[in-house]
ZAMARGU-4260 file (C-alpha; in steps of 0.2 Angstrom, whole numbers, plus 5000, padded with zeros to 4 digits):
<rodrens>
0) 5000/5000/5000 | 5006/5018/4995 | 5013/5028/5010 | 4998/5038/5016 | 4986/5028/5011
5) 4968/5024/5017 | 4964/5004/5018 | 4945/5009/5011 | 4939/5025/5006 | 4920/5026/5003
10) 4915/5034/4989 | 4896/5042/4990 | 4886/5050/4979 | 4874/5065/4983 | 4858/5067/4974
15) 4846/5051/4976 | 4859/5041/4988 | 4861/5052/5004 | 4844/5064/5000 | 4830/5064/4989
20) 4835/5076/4977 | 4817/5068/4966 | 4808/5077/4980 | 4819/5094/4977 | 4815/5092/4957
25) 4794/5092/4961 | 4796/5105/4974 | 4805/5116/4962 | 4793/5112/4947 | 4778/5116/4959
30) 4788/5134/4963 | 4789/5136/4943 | 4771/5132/4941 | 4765/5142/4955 | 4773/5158/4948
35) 4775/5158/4930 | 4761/5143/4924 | 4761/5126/4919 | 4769/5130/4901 | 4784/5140/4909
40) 4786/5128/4920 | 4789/5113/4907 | 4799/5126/4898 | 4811/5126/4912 | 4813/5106/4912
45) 4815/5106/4892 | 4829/5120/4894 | 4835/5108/4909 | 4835/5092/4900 | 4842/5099/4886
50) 4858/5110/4894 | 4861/5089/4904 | 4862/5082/4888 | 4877/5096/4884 | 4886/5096/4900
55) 4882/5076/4905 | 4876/5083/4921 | 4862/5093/4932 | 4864/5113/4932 | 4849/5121/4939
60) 4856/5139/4938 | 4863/5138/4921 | 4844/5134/4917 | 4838/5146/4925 | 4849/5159/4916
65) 4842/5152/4902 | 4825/5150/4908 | 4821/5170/4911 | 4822/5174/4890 | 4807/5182/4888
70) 4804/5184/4907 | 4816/5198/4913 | 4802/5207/4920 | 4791/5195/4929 | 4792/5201/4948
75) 4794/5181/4953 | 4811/5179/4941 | 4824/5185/4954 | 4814/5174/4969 | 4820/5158/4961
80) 4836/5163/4962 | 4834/5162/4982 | 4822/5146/4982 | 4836/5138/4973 | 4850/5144/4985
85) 4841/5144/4999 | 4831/5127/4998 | 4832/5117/5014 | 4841/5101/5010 | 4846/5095/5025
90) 4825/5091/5026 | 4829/5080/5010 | 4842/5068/5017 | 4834/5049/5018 | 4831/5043/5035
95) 4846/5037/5042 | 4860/5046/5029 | 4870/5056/5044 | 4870/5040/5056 | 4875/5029/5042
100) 4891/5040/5036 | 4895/5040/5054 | 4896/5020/5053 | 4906/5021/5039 | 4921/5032/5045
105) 4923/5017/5058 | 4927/5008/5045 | 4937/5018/5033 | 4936/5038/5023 | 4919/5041/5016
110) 4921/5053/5004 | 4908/5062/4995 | 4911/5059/4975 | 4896/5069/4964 | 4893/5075/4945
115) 4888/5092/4947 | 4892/5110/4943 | 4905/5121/4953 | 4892/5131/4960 | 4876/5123/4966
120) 4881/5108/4969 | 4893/5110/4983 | 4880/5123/4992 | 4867/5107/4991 | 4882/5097/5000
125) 4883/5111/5012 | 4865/5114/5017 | 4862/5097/5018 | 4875/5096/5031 | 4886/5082/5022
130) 4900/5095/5020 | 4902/5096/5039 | 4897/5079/5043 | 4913/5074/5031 | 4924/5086/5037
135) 4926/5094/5018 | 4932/5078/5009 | 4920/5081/4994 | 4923/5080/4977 | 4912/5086/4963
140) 4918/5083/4945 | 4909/5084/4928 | 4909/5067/4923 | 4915/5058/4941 | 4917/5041/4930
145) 4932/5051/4919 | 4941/5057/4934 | 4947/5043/4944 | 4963/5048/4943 | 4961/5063/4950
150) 4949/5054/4965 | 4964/5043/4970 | 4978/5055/4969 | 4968/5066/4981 | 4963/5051/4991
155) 4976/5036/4988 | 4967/5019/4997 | 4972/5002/4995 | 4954/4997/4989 | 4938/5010/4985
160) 4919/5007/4989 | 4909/5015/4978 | 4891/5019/4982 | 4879/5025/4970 | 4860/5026/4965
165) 4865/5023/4946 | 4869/5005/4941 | 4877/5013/4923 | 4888/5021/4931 | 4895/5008/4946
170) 4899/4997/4928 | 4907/5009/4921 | 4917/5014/4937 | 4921/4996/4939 | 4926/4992/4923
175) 4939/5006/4925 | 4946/5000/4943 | 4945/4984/4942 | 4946/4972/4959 | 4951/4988/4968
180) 4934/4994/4968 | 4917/4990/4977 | 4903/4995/4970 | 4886/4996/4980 | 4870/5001/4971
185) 4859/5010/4982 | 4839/5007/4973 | 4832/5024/4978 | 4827/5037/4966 | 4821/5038/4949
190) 4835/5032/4940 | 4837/5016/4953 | 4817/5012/4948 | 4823/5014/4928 | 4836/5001/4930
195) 4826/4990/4939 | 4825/4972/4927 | 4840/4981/4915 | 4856/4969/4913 | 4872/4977/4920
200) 4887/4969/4916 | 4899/4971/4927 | 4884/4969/4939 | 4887/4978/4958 | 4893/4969/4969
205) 4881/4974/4983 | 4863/4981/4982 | 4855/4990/4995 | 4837/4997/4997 | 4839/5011/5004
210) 4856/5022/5013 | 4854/5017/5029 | 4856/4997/5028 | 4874/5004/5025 | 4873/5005/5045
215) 4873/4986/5047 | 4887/4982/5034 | 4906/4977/5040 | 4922/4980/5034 | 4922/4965/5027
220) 4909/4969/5017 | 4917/4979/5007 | 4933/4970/5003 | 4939/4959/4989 | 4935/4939/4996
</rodrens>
C-alpha cells in the first residue's frame, strides 16, 4: 500500500443516495408552476434536460439563466434565484443518511464523489449538512466516472467502495478500477426504479434498498474475498 494511504475510502454520491434530490426536482417544478404557469414551468425542464444532455450533468442555475428569456420582467424571476440557493436540504436527506456516514468512518474515509456543477452543487452538500458531517472531503467533477485519477491521487486507498443510486455508472466505474473497487448500488430514486430488470454487466457487487442498511454492513463487506 502507497505511503499515506487509506485501507478503504467510501465513495458516495449526493443526489438520490444520501437525499431525495426527486423530491427537490417536484418541489422546484411546483415553485415554477405556481409563479410563472404550467407551460413556463415545462419550459424550464425542456431547457433543463436539454443543457444535461450538453454538459452530461444537472445545472439548475445555468437553466435558470436560460430560463428568464422572455421573462426579465416577471416580479417572481429573481425569487428563484433564492428558492434555489436557499432550499432546505438538509430536510431532504433519507432517513438514516448522517447515522450511516458515521458508521462508515469506523470503517474507513467516506468521501463524497458527485457529478455536478461548481456552483450549486457544493451549496446542496453544504446545506444538507454532508459538508460538515465529512469534514470537507467532497469531490464534485463533471463526469465523476472520467476522473478517477484525480479521486485517488487526492485520496490514495488500498481498495475503494463506491456507492451509488445509478447502476450505469458503478459498471462503468468498475470496469475502469477493476478488483480495487466495490461498488454498491443504492435502489432509491428515479434512475434506481429505471434500471430495475436492465442487465448490468459488470453487475454491483452489493445492492441496497435504501442508505441506511449501510449502518449494518462490516468491513468486510466491502473487501475483495
Amino acid at each position: 500500500m502507497t505511503a499515506g494511504a487509506e485501507p478503504l475510502v467510501i465513495l458516495l454520491d449526493v443526489d438520490d443516495t444520501l437525499l431525495d434530490n426527486d423530491r427537490f426536482a417536484a418541489d422546484l417544478g411546483d415553485e415554477l408552476e405556481r409563479h410563472f404557469g404550467t407551460d413556463e414551468r415545462e419550459r424550464y425542464w425542456r431547457i433543463y434536460g436539454e443543457l444535461r444532455d450538453e454538459l452530461g450533468y444537472a445545472d439548475y442555475l445555468a437553466s435558470l439563466q436560460r430560463f428568464r428569456s422572455g421573462l426579465e420582467n416577471h416580479p417572481a424571476l429573481l425569487q428563484m434565484s433564492g428558492f434555489l440557493l436557499n432550499y432546505p436540504f438538509e430536510q431532504r436527506l433519507f432517513p438514516g443518511a448522517l447515522e450511516t456516514l458515521a458508521h462508515l468512518r469506523t470503517l474507513g474515509r467516506p468521501v463524497i464523489l458527485s457529478d455536478g456543477d461548481v456552483v450549486f452543487q457544493p451549496r446542496k452538500v453544504h446545506r444538507a449538512g454532508l459538508w460538515d458531517a465529512l469534514h470537507g472531503n467532497v469531490l464534485i467533477y463533471p463526469h465523476k466516472q472520467r476522473m478517477l485519477d484525480g479521486m485517488q491521487r487526492r485520496f490514495p486507498a488500498a481498495h475503494y467502495a463506491m456507492v451509488d443510486d445509478k447502476p450505469q455508472i458503478l459498471a462503468d466505474m468498475k470496469r475502469l478500477m477493476g478488483a480495487r473497487l466495490t461498488t454498491v448500488w443504492v435502489k432509491q430514486g428515479h434512475y434506481a426504479a429505471a434500471a430495475a430488470g436492465q442487465r448490468i454487466e459488470p453487475a454491483p457487487d452489493l445492492e441496497i434498498a435504501c442508505i441506511a442498511e449501510l449502518r449494518r454492513r462490516k468491513l468486510g463487506d466491502f473487501l475483495p474475498a
